[in-house]
Every structure is written in C-alpha cells, then in structure tokens.
C-alpha positions, -999 to +999 in steps of 0.1 A: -305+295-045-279+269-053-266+251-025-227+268-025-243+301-029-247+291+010-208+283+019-194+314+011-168+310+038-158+274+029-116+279+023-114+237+019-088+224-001-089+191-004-101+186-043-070+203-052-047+182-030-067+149-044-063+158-080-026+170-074-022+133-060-042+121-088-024+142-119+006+112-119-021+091-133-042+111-155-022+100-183-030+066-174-067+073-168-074+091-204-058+055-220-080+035-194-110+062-208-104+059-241-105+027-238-135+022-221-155+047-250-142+024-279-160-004-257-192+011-253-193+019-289-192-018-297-218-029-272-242+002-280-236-011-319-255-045-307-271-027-283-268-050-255-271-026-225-296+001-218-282+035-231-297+053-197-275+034-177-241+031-197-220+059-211-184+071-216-197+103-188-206+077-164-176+054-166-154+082-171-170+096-129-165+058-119-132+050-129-120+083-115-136+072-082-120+044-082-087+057-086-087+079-059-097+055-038-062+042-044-037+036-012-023+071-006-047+092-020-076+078+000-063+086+029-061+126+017-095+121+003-108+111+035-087+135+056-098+163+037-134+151+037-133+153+070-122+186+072-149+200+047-177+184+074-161+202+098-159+237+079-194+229+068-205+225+100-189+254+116-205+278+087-237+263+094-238+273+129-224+308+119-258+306+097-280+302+126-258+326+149-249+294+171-282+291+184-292+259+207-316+232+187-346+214+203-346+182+203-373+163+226-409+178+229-416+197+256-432+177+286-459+195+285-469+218+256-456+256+258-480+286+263-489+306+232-472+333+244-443+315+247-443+297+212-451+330+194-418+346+215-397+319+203-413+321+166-404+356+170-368+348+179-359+322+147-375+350+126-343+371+134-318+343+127-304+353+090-280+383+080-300+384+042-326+417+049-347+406+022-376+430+035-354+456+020-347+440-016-317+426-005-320+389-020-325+381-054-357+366-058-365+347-030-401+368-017-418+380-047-444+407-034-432+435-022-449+433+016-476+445+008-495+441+043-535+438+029-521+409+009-505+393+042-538+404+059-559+383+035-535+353+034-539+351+071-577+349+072-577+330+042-557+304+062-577+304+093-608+294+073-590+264+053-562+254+076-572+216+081-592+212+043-576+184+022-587+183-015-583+146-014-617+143+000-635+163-022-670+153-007-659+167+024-646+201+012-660+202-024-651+241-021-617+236-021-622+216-053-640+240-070-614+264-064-588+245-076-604+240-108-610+275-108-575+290-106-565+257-134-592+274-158-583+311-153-544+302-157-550+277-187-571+310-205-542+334-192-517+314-212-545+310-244-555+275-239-589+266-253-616+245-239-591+216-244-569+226-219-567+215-187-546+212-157-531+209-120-523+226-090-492+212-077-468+222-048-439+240-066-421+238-101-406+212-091-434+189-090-449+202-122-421+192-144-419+159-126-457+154-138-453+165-173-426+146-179-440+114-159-470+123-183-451+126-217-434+091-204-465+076-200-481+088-230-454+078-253-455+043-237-491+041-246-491+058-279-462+047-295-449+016-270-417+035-263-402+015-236-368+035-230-378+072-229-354+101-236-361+139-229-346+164-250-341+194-226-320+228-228-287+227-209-304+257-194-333+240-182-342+239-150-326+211-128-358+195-121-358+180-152-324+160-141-347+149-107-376+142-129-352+116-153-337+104-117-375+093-102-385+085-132-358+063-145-354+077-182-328+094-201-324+130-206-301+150-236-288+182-225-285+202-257-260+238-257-269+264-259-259+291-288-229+311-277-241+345-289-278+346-279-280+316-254-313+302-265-309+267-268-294+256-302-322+243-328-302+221-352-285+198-321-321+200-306-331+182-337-301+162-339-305+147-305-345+133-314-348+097-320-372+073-321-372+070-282-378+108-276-409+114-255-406+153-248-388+185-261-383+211-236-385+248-238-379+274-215-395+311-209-376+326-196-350+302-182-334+304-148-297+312-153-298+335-176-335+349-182-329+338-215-364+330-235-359+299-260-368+297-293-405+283-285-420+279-321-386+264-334-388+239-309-432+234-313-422+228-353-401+201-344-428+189-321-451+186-349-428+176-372-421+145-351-449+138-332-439+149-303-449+166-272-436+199-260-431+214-227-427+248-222-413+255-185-424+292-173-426+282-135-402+313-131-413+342-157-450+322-158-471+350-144-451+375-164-455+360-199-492+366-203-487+405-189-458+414-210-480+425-236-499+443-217-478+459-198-456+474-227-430+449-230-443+423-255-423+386-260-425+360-286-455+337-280-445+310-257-482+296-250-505+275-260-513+296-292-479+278-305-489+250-328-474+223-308-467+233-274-487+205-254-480+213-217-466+242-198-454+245-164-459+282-145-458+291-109-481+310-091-461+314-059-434+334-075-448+368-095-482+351-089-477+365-060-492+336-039-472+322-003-453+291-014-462+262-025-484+266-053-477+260-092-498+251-123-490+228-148-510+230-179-520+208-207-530+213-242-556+183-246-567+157-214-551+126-231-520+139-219-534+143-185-546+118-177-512+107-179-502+125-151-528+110-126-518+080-108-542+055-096-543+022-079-572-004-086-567-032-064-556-019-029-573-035+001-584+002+011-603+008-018-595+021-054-568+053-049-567+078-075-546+112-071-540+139-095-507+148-082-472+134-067-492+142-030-519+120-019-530+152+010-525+185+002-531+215+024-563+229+014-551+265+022-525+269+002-553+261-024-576+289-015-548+315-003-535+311-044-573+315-053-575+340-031-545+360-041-557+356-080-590+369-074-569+402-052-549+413-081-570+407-109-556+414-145-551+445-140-535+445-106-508+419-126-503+440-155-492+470-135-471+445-112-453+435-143-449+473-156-432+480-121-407+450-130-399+454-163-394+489-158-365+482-131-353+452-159-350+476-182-334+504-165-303+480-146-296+466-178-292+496-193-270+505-161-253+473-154-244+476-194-225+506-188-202+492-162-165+488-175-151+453-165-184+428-164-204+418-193-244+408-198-250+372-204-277+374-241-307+401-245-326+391-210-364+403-219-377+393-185-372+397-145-335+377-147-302+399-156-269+375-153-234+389-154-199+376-163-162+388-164-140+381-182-112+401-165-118+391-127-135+359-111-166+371-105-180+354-078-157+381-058-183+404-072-209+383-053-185+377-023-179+411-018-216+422-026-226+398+003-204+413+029-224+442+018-260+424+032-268+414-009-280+380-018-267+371-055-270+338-072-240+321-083-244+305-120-218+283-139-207+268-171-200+300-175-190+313-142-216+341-135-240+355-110-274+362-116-298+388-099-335+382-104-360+411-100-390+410-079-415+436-066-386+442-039-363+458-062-385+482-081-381+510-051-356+536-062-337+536-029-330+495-037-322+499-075-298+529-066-282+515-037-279+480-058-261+501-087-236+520-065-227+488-048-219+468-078-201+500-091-178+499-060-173+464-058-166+459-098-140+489-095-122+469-064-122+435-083-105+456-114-078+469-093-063+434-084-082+411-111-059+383-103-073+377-070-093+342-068-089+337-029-117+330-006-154+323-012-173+311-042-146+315-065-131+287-049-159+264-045-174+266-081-137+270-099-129+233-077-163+227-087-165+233-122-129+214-128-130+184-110-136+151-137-156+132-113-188+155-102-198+132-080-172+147-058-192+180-059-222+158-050-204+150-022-198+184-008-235+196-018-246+163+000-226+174+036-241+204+034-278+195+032-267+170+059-254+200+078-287+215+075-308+191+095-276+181+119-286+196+157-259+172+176-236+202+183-261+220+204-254+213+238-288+213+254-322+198+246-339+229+249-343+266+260 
C-alpha cells in the first residue's frame, strides 16, 4: 500500500498556498528552465558530465526548490510544513487508537502471560478487518488454520537456524535449494537455471539488477549502466537505480492496452543498457507486458531480460492449469534471463520470502557478493543479508510441499474465478471505467466523471482497504483467497454500487481525503515536495514522543 493510501484524513493545504505564492514566477521559472535544457544539451553533446546525475527533470525539481525557498514564500513553506507534521501526527495516533508507546525495557522481564496479553492487545489496534476480505491484498491465504498450525511448528523447530552457516544447519540449505529448483522448473527453467531465496520482491529486483550491472561491467566493460524499465514497473526498480547508482528509463505505457510500449522500449536502448524489464502482471494495473516483444529485443541486442512476477509469480505457472491460460512469460521465452516471483504472496508462505530466478549461473554469480581480504576471513553471501532467519526458509518449504501442484491450481481456479466475475460486474457499473484487459488477480478502476479516490474514501468509511494508483488517478483492488467467498464479493459489489451512485450525484465534489493528497501530489513541479510529505509520515510512524508515559 502506498504511503498516502494511509492519510486519508490529511486536509493540509499548504502546496496550494506555496505554488499560489510561487505562480507570479512561473513565467520566469519556464525561461530560467528553458534555459537550463538548452545547456545541458550542449554539455551532454561533449559529454562532459555523467547523464545519471544531470538532466532537465532534475534541474527543473532544483531550481523550483530554490525558488520557494525565496523570502516570503519560505516562510509559508515552513509554516505549512509544520502544520502537515502536526496533522500527520495526529492521524497517526488516530491509527493506533492513541495508545501509550514503550519506551525503556522493563526492569525486569515481563511474565509470558503478561507479554502474550499485551500481544493480544496491539493485535486489535487497526479498523482494516482484513480477516473478512476487507483489504486488498495484504494476507493472501484465506486463514486457513492447518496452514497456521504447520507454520507455527515449523517455526518452533527452525527459530534460531541461520543459512549463513551452512555446516551448522546444512538442512536449512538443502531446503533452500530445494524450493530454488521446484520454482525454477515451475516457471520452465532447465538444468541451467538457478536461483535465490531472498526476503521480499524488493530484494530480488535489487539483485537482478545489481547482477545485470555487474555482468554488463564484465562482459561488455559498461561503466555507466542504464535500465530500461516499464513506467509500470514496480518501484523497486527506482530503489534498486538509487543503491546501486545507475540510471533507469521509464518507458509509457500504450494508452489503449497499457502494456508497456515496444517501439520507445527499443528507442530508449543504447550502448549503455544492461537490462530490459518486463512485468507479469504489473502492480497498478494487473496489466501483463508484452514478454516475447521485449525477450526479441533482448536477443536482438544482447541483452538481459528481467521478467518481474513477484506479484502474479505463483499464479503464472497455474493459469493454464487452472483454465485461464496467459502468454508465456517464463523462461521458455527465448531471451528472458532472470525472473523475480514471490512466494509470500499467492505462494501462500508468511512474509518474507521471494525467489529470484536465473536463466544460466554466469548471471548469478553476479548477484553474490564476496569479500577476499577481511581480517575475519573470506565473506561470501548470496544475498543483500549476511543472517537470514532460517525459519522463514523452512516455513516457505514447508508451505510448498502443503499445497502441492494441485492444491495451487485449485487456489488459482478460486481467484480467477472471482477476477473474472467482478470484472464482468465492475464492467457494468455506469460512471467508472476498467483500466486494459486485467488477466490476473489485479482489477484497477478510473473515472472519468468524479475523482475517484472519493470512491476509495467513501469505501473506507465503509471498513474497505483500496489502493490508490496515479498517473492516471485510480484505485486498484487486488484479489486474494480472501475475496473468493460469496458474502465478500457480494458485499464488495453493493458497496461500490452505492458509493459510485453517491459520487455521480455531486461529481464535482473533490473535498477531503485522497483526492486531495494525490491531485496536490500529482501537480506539484518539484516532487520532492511529495517526498517530503511521504518522508513525515514514515517519520510519524516510528515517532513515540507524544505518549505520555514509558510504559503500561
């Protein structure tokens, strides 16, 4: 969930009162800007600075900074600043129901009892019952209490096991490379393929790009990597060019079918371009990209190709299966070289487990990072982690080996069959509008005659847990195991009916809620302001100086 998704009762004004104190100048800005691009051109032409790093986008941010830090309007930059901390912190509290924070250890340690009451207690603290299907993604399995059962044991057996000394728990090892094998063969790899166990998606697309960087250092001495990635792509690719200090392209998507568009995909490759990027389905929109299109231009070029499936990854090799077949999107694509999926979404596994995949070891080994001349001995570790917790290891093993195939296909038959039947529904409803031909778990909506984050306002008074998208403005619900009941998927439908009918009656009606915060968001020039507010709130989020006592 995106971070404004959370401040749905944030009423702050202060980006339009800064950009109202700004507009005098904008004229002046856009001649400063234009400027500024005619100057880059020239030093790009000699190519005297580092493309990454220098860019009409990034001067264009900086000199609006600068310019409202101005006399006059810094002052209602900072005032209103101030008064977003404030609201953030107030809807923050309202979050945890005002509850007191801890904040020194106990002097001496608490009674189980005790600990399990108070574990019992922060369970509570949340509105969201996503038990009952109410959140859109979020818990994948649909409670299913022999699962839980076996997690738990599976947990008291590997609790303190860390695969980084794999002479001291070699099981934990094996199973690792166990679930890496049955995943690769899941998503047709042949005895070439290889992979990781990682913490999250995250993590995986970090590796394969830090893998394609490295490979394309080594193989072809590219010293200035550039990804070519989907606007629709996940935002870990934008953390992975962050760490790893190399450019990415964002290329559009079409405007029709949403997949990204081929002919700037192939436009945007140069001779610096270390990785093309492909996504099934993607997370926005549940949109499945044009996989082969963008494995030919792999081959074509000589490039590797990432296919990112951490969020429909253990759907894709059901689909078929289950009645509901795809385009290939695996590694029977000629050209397709790595592929991220997760097994803690509709692999059903408890968080923090994903797998990323690779065609052939010489990327790989890429991946690994390892340190020869440390005092402490030569330090080699597959992954971003150096320790990993053991359990979540063997409770994603163990959760494999509990469904089986067959327990997954029918999983995915229970999802698709809810996909298919709210599209068909939502489809139907006068006034909002599906975003391409979804084929997975993700249906996203749009308006295009109200703001529709009312629709998700309003549906969250109503105990539903939507995700706000943007660029377009939509709202996205994704399907789990949760949502297949009937009494969810009805109650879902005649919620949406009622609120869509509401936001029709009086479409002119932007006040309050998300359709502030993402239309300020999605308009203001500098985003770094938005990275402001995002940043306030994640600093809300691990604030506990408002609570008034040191304890219970």
């Amino acid at each position: 969930m995106t971070i404004f998704s959370k401040l749905v009762s944030l009423d702050a004004k202060w980006p339009s009162d800064v950009l109202t104190s700004v507009s005098v100048n904008r004229a002046k800005l856009e001649l400063i800007g234009a400027s500024v691009l005619a100057t880059v051109a020239v030093i790009k032409l000699y190519d005297l600075y580092d493309n990454d790093m220098l860019n009409f986008k990034t001067l264009k941010e900086k000199s609006f900074r600068l310019l409202i830090c101005l006399p006059g309007v810094r002052g209602i930059a900072e005032k209103q600043l101030a008064d977003v901390d404030n609201t953030i912190s107030k809807t923050i509290q309202k979050m945890y129901n005002s509850q007191v924070f801890l904040s020194d250890l106990p002097q001496t340690g608490l009674s189980d009892e005790h600990i399990l009451r108070e574990l019992s207690d922060y369970s509570h603290i949340g509105k969201v019952d996503w038990q009952m299907g109410r959140a859109s993604g979020t818990v994948y399995c649909d409670g299913n209490r022999k699962l839980n059962d076996l997690m738990t044991k599976v947990y008291d057996k590997t609790a303190y096991t860390n695969p980084l000394h794999p002479d001291v728990f070699p099981g934990i090892n094996k199973m690792e490379a166990e679930i890496v094998r049955m995943v690769c063969n899941l998503f047709n790899g042949n005895n070439d393929s290889c992979g990781t166990l990682t913490c999250g998606g995250t993590e995986s697309i970090i590796l394969a790009v830090k893998a394609a960087r490295d490979y394309g250092r080594e193989a072809k001495g590219i010293t200035r990597s550039e990804i070519v990635v989907p606007v629709t792509a996940h935002a870990a690719f934008q953390k992975a060019a962050q760490l790893l200090n190399i450019r990415i392209k964002f290329i559009d998507s079409d405007p029709i079918s949403y997949k990204v568009d081929i002919k700037s995909m192939r436009r945007a490759i140069t001779s610096n371009t270390v990785l093309l990027v492909g996504s099934a389905c993607n997370y926005p929109h549940g949109i499945i990209d044009d996989i082969k299109s963008i494995a030919e231009l792999g081959l074509k070029y000589s490039i590797p190709v990432h296919v990112d499936s951490c969020l429909g990854g253990f759907l894709v090799p059901f689909m078929r299966a289950a009645g509901y077949p795809i385009p290939s999107v695996d590694f029977s694509v000629a050209g397709v070289t790595s592929i991220s999926a997760d097994t803690h979404k509709y692999g059903y596994a408890p968080k923090g487990s994903s797998v990323i995949m690779y065609a052939h070891k010489k990327y790989r080994k890429h991946q690994f990072s390892v340190q020869t001349d440390w005092p402490g001995g030569i330090y080699a570790t597959p992954t971003l982690a150096g320790s990993r917790c053991g359990a979540n290891i063997a409770n994603c093993w163990a959760t494999l080996l509990s469904f089986g195939f067959d327990g997954y296909v029918e999983a995915t038959k229970k999802i698709m069959k809810t996909q298919r039947f709210l599209k068909e529904e939502l489809s139907k409803i006068d006034g909002i509008y599906i975003i391409g031909d979804p084929l997975m778990s993700v249906i996203a909506i749009k308006s295009d005659r109200f703001n529709i984050f009312r629709l998700s306002d309003k549906l969250s008074e109503m105990g539903w847990s939507l995700n706000p998208l943007q660029f377009p403005s939509a709202v996205h619900i994704c399907l789990t195991l949760m949502h297949t009941k009937p009494e969810v998927v009805d109650s879902f439908l005649k919620d949406i009916k009622t609120v869509v009918n509401e936001c029709l009656l009086t479409p002119k009606d932007n006040t309050g809620g998300l359709g502030v915060i993402y239309g300020m968001a999605q308009s203001l020039p500098d985003r770094s302001l938005v990275t402001d507010i995002a940043s306030h709130y994640i600093d809300g989020i691990y604030t506990t100086e408002w609570s008034q006592t040191n304890g219970k």
